[in-house]
C-alpha positions in Angstrom: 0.0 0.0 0.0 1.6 3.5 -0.9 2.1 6.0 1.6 -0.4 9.2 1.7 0.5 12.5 0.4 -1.1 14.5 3.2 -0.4 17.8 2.0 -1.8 17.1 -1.2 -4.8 15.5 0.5 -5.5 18.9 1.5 -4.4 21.2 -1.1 -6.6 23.5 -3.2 -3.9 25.4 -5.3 -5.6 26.4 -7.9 -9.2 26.0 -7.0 -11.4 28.6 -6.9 -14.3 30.0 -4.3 -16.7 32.1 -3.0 -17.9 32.5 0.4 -21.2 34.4 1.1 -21.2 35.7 4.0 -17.4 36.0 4.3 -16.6 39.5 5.6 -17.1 38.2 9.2 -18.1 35.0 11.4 -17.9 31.7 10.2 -17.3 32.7 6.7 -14.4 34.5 7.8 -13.5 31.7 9.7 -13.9 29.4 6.5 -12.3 31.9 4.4 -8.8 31.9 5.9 -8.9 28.4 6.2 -9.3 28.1 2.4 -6.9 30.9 1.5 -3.9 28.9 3.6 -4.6 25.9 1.8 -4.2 27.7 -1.2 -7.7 28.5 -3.0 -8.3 32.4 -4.5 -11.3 33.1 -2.1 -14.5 35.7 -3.2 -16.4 36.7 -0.1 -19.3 38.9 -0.4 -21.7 41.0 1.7 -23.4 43.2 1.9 -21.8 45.9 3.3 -19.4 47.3 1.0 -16.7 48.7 3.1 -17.1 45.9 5.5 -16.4 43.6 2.7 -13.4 45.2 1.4 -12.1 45.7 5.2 -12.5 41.6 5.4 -10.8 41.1 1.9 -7.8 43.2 2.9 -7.6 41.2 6.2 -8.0 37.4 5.0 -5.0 38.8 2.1 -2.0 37.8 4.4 -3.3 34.8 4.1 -4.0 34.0 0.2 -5.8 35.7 -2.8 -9.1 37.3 -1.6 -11.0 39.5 -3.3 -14.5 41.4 -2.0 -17.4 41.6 -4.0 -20.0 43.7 -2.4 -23.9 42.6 -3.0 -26.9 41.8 -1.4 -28.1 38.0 -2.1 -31.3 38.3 -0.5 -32.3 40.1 -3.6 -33.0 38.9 -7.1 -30.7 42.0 -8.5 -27.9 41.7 -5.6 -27.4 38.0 -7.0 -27.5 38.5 -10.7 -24.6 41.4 -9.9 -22.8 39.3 -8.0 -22.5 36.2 -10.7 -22.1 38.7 -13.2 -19.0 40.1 -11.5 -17.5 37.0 -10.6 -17.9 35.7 -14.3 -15.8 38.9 -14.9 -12.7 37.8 -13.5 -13.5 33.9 -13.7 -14.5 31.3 -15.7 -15.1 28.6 -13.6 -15.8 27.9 -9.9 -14.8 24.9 -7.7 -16.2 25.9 -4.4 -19.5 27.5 -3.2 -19.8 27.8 0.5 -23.1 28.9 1.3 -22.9 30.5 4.7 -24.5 34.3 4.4 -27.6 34.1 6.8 -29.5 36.0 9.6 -31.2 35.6 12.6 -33.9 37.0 14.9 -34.7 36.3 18.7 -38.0 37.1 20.2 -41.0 35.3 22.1 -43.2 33.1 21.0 -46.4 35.9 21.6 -44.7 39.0 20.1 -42.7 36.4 17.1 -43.4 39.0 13.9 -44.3 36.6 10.5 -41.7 39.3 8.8 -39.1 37.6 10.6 -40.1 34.1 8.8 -39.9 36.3 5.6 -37.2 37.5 6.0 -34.9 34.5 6.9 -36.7 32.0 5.5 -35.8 34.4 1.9 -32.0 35.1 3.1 -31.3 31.6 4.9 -32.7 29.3 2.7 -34.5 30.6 -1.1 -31.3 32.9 -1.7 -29.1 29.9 -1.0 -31.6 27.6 -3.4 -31.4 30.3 -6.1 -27.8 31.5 -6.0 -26.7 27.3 -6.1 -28.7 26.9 -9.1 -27.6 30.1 -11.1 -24.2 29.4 -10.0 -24.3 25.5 -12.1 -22.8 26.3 -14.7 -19.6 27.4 -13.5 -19.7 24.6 -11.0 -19.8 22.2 -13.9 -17.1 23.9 -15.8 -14.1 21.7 -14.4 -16.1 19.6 -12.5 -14.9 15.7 -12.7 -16.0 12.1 -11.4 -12.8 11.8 -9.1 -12.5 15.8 -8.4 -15.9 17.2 -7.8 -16.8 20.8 -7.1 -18.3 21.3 -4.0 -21.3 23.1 -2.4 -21.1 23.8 1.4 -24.7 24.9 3.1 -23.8 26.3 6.9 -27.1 25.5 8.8 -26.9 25.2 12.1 -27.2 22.9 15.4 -30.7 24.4 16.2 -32.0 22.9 13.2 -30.9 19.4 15.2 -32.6 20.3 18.4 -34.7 23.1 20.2 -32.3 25.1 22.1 -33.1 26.9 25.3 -30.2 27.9 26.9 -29.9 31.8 25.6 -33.9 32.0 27.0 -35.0 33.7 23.6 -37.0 31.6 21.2 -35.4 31.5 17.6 -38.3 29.8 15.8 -37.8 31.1 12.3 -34.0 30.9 12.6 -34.4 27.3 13.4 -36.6 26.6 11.1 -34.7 27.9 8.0 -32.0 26.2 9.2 -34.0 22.7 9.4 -34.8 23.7 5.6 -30.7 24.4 4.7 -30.1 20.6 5.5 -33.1 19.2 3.9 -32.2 21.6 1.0 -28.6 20.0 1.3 -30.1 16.7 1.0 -32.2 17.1 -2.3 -29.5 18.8 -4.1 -27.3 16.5 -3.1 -29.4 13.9 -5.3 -29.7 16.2 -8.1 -26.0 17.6 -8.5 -24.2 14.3 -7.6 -24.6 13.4 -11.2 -22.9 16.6 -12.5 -19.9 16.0 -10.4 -21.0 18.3 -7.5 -20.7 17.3 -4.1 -23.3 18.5 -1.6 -22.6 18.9 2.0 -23.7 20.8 5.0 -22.1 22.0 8.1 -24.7 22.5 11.4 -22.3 24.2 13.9 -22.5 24.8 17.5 -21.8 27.6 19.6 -18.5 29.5 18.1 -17.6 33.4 18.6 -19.4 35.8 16.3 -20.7 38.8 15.8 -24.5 37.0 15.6 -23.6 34.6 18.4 -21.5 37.7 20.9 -24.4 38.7 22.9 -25.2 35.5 23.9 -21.9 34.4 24.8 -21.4 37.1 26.8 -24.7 36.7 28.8 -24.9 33.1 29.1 -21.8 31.6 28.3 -21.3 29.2 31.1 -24.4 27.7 30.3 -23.3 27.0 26.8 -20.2 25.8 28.2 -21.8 23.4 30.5 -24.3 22.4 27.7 -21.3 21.0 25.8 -20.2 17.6 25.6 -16.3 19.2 25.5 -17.2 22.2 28.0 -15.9 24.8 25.9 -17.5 26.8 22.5 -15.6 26.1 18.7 -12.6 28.0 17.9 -12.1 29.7 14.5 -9.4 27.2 13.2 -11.9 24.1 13.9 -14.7 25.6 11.3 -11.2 26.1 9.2 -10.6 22.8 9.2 -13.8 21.6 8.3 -14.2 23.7 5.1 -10.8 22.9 4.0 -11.4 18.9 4.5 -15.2 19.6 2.2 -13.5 21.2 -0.5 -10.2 19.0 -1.1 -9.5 15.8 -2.2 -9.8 14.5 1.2 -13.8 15.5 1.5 -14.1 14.2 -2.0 -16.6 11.3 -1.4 -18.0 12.7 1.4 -21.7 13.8 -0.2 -25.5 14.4 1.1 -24.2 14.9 4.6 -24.6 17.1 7.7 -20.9 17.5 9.3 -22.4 18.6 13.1 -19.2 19.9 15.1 -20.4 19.8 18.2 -23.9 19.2 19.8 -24.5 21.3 22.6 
């Protein structure tokens, strides 16, 4: 049996891929991850100086480059693949992470929250996967797949209650992303697209910093490991999706950490 190239294993010199979502949080996190493994990163966000800020940071570590759009909107979308087809001509790795949530109680729960997520966490995601095919496809291949990563979330596994504020339509939008994972996972498998999800626990954010600062030794003693993630573990995970090593991993939920 021949030895392993490990460095290969994880190597994505000369891949391509865009993180929504990227200018902060988990994307951010994901972002670096892929830029020191060697992939030219796009992140986009809304915000435009935000996104540019984020670019110039993740740059020490690799090629990134901002493009600033909206992806909840029909327009903000088109823009975005329309700029991207500017400077490239294909695209290996789509990592689906831009999202929102919104805390309130059960009685006073608007319905424009359930809009509103359930258009930004889950139909933007549906819509910008499927626009974004044809790129995918462009150097996709039986033994080196593109990839599509879908960041849900580990309240889509179970109800939490430890932060005391209900998140229904968060959750629920979340359930959908890993469903959603799960069907296009049947249909893009046979044009060399690999389909995965990530649900994450608790790790530092801008979305998760109120609530680690008010309750987090309750988190901490709701995990099985007693502490929240760390930036280089949601590294790791994107890096092992998108290379060779996560090549035949497909239709699956990677959960780091229930809590």
């Amino acid at each position: 049996m021949s030895s392993l190239n490990i460095q290969h294993l994880f190597n994505l010199t000369g891949k391509v891929a865009l993180i929504t979502g990227g200018s902060r949080g988990i994307g951010f996190m994901m972002a670096q991850g892929l830029l020191e493994a060697g992939a030219r990163v796009y992140i986009t966000a809304r915000k435009a100086d935000a996104c540019q800020q984020a670019a110039q940071e993740l740059s020490q570590f690799g090629e990134c480059i901002a493009i600033a759009s909206d992806i909840s909107l029909e327009t903000g979308r088109e823009q975005l693949i329309a700029c991207l087809q500017q400077k490239e001509s294909s695209l290996d790795i789509l990592i689906n992470n831009a999202g929102a949530s919104w805390g309130a109680s059960f009685e006073d729960y608007p319905t424009s929250a359930f809009d509103k997520l359930m258009n930004l966490n889950v139909t933007s995601m549906f819509a910008l996967t499927r626009d974004l095919i044809p790129m995918l496809q462009k150097r996709a291949q039986l033994d080196s797949p593109s990839r599509v990563i879908n960041v849900g979330s580990i309240d889509a596994l179970h109800v939490s209650t430890a932060h005391g504020t209900s998140t229904i339509a968060y959750s629920a939008s979340k359930a959908a992303v890993q469903q959603l994972t799960k069907v296009l996972a049947v249909d893009l498998g046979p044009k060399h697209i690999t389909v995965n999800a990530v649900a994450p626990g608790l790790f530092p954010s801008q979305m998760t910093a109120h609530g680690i600062k008010e309750h987090c030794e309750v988190f901490e003693k709701n995990s099985l490991l007693g502490r929240i993630g760390q930036p280089q573990e949601m590294a790791g995970i994107a890096v092992y999706l998108s290379s060779r090593a996560g090549a035949y991993t497909h239709g699956t939920i990677v959960n780091p950490l229930h809590v």
